[in-house]
Structure formats: structure tokens, C-alpha cells
C-alpha positions as CSV (number, residue, x, y, z in Angstrom):
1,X,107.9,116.1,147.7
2,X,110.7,116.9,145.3
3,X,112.4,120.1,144.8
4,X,113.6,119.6,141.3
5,X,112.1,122.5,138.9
6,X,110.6,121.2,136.2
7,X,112.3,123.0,133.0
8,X,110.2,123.3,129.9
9,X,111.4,123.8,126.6
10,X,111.6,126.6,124.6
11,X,109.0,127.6,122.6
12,X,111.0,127.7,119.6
13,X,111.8,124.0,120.6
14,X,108.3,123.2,120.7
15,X,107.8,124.6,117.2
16,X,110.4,123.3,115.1
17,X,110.2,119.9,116.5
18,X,106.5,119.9,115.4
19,X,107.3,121.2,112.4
20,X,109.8,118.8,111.3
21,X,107.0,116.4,112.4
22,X,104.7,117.5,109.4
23,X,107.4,118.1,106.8
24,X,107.8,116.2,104.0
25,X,111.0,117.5,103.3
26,X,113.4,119.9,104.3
27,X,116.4,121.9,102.9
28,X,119.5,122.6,105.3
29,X,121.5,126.0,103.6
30,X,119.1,126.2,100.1
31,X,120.8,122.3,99.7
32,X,118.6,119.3,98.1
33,X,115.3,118.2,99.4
34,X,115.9,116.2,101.9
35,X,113.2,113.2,103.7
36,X,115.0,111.8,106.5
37,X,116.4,113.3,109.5
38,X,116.0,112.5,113.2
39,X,114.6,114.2,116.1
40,X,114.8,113.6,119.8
41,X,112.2,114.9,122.7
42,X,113.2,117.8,124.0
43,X,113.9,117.8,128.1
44,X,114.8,121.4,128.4
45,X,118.3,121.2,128.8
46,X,120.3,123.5,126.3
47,X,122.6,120.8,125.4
48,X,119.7,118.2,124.3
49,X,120.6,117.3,121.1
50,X,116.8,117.3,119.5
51,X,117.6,117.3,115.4
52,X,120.2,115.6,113.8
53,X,120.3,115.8,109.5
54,X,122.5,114.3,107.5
55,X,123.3,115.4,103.8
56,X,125.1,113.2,101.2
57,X,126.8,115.7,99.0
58,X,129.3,114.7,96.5
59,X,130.3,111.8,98.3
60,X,130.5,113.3,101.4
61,X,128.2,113.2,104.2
62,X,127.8,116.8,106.1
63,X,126.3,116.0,109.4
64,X,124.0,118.9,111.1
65,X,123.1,119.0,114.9
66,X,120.9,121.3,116.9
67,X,120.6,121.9,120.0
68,X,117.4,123.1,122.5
69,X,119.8,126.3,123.2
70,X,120.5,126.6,119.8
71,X,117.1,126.3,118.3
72,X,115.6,128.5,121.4
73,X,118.0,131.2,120.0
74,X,117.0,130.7,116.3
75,X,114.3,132.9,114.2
76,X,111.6,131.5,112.0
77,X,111.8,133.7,108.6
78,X,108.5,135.2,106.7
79,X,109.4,132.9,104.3
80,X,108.8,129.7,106.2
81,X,112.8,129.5,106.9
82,X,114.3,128.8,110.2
83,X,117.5,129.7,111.0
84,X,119.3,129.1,114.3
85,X,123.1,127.5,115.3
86,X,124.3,124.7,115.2
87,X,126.3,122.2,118.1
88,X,129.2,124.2,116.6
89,X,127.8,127.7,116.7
90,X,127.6,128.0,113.1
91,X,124.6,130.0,111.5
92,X,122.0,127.2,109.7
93,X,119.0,127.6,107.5
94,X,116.3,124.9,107.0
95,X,113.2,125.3,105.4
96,X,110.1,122.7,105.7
97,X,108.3,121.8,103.1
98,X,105.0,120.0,102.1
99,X,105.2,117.3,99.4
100,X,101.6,117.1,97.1
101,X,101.3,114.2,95.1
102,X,99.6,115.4,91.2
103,X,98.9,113.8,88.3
104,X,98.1,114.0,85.1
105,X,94.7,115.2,86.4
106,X,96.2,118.5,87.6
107,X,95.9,120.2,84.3
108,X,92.4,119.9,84.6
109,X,92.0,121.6,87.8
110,X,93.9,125.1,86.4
111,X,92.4,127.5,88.8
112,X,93.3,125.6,92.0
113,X,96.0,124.5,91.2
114,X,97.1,128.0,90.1
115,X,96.5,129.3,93.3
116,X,98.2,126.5,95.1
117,X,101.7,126.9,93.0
118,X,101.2,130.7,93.9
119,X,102.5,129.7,97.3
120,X,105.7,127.9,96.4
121,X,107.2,130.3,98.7
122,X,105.6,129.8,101.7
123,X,105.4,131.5,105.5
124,X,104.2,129.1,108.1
125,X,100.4,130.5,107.9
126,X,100.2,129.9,104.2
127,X,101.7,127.0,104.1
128,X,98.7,125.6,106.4
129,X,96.6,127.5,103.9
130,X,97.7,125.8,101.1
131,X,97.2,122.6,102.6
132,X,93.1,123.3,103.3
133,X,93.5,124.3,99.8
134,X,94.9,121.3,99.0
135,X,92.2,119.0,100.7
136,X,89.2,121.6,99.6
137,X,90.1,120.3,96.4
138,X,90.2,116.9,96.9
139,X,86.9,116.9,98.9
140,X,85.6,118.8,95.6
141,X,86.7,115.8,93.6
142,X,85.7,113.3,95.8
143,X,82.3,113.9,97.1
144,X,81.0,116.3,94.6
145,X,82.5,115.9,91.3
146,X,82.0,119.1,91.0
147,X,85.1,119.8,88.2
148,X,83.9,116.7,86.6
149,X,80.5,118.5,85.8
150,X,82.4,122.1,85.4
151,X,79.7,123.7,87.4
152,X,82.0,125.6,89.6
153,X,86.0,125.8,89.9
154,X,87.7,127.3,93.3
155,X,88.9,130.3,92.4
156,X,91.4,132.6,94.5
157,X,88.4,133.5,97.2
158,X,88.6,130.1,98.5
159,X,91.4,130.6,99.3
160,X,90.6,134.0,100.7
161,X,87.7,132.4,102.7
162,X,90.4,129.9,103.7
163,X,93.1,131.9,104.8
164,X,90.4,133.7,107.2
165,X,89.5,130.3,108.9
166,X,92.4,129.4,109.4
167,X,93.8,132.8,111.0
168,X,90.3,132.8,113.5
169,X,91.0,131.6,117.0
């Protein structure tokens, strides 16, 4: 029998990492979208380097690293930011974002789609929201052809109704 202690990793850890494994894109410091960046599995040590980013700006390439300590320290915003330090100790800011592919189809679904650019500033919880919304609208489409027929549109208390699902245990 061993006497090692099996060290978990932070909560924080936990989050972000699966997160980052859902984004489409993310923004270090308000910068440009961004769609690649690594990620390593966490082990629980502080110095585990679990996310590294790199951004090509102006012909440079600014390299982020986090830590587990760094990230267990950090704070996820109301806004759906996170902001923790750095390997160097310096304050960074990422946001995660969802990408939604549209069409030219879009402007026939004005309600909806209202709705679902109301959240371009997202929390964590809406964002989820706003992806149900997302694929209530798609099953519309798809199985129902509901719009097609303009028989009935979502409207804001889908995503009411929504929202309430998605908060329930």
C-alpha cells in the first residue's frame, strides 16, 4: 500500500480546462479571436503548465502560460471572463467564446435570432443558454418546419423556459 496522497486539482483547474474544451474561440487581454491554443491534463501540482496560447501580433508572437496555481488563484467574471496569472505572475484575461455558423437564412428567423445576439455578452450560464437556444431553433427548423409555415416563432419565453431548465438540478 502506498503512502503517496493523491492531489486533485483545483476546481478552477477543472473549470477552465473544460471550458477551453468547448470554446470555439477565445480572446487573451480583449486581443483577436483566437482558435488554437493547447492544454495539458492537470496533475495537481502548482507548476503544471496546463494552457499554453500563442498570439501573432504585428509580427510578433506573445506567448501566454498558466499554471494549475495560477489558474486555482484566478476568478471567473459575470461576464464569462476569466482572469488569473500567468507563469510570470502577470494579471491575464481570457474570455471563451461560442462560434454559430448563420446564413443568409438568419434574417428570416428575426425573433430568435434577436434573442440570441442579445447575449453577445455572455456569463457562463447564459452562454449554455444561448446554446439550447441555439439548437431549439435548429430542431424547429429541422423537424417541424415550423418558421417555414409561420405558425409560431420562439419568442423571448423560450428562452425564459430555457434558462429555467438549464438552472434546475
Amino acid at each position: 500500500m502506498s503512502n503517496e496522497k493523491s492531489v486533485q486539482p483545483h476546481a478552477n483547474v477543472v473549470r477552465l480546462l473544460g471550458l477551453l474544451a468547448k470554446a470555439g474561440a477565445l480572446s487573451v487581454e480583449e486581443g483577436p479571436l483566437l482558435s488554437n491554443w493547447k492544454t495539458a491534463p492537470p496533475n495537481g501540482d502548482d507548476l503544471n503548465q496546463v494552457v499554453h496560447i500563442v498570439v501573432h501580433e504585428e509580427g510578433m508572437n506573445i506567448s501566454y502560460c498558466l499554471t494549475e496555481g495560477g489558474i486555482a488563484e484566478g476568478n471567473f467574471g459575470d461576464d464569462g471572463s476569466f482572469t488569473c496569472p500567468d507563469i510570470e505572475g502577470d494579471r491575464t484575461l481570457l474570455r471563451m467564446y461560442w462560434l454559430i455558423p448563420f446564413g443568409p437564412e438568419a434574417a428570416e428567423r428575426p425573433a430568435l435570432d434577436s434573442a440570441i445576439a442579445a447575449l453577445s455578452t455572455e456569463s457562463i450560464s447564459q452562454a449554455n443558454a444561448r446554446a439550447a437556444l441555439v439548437r431549439l431553433r435548429d430542431d424547429i427548423e429541422r423537424h417541424d418546419g415550423l418558421l417555414d409555415r409561420q405558425e409560431r416563432v420562439p419568442t423571448g419565453d423560450d428562452y425564459n423556459i430555457l434558462v429555467e431548465r438549464l438552472r434546475a438540478p
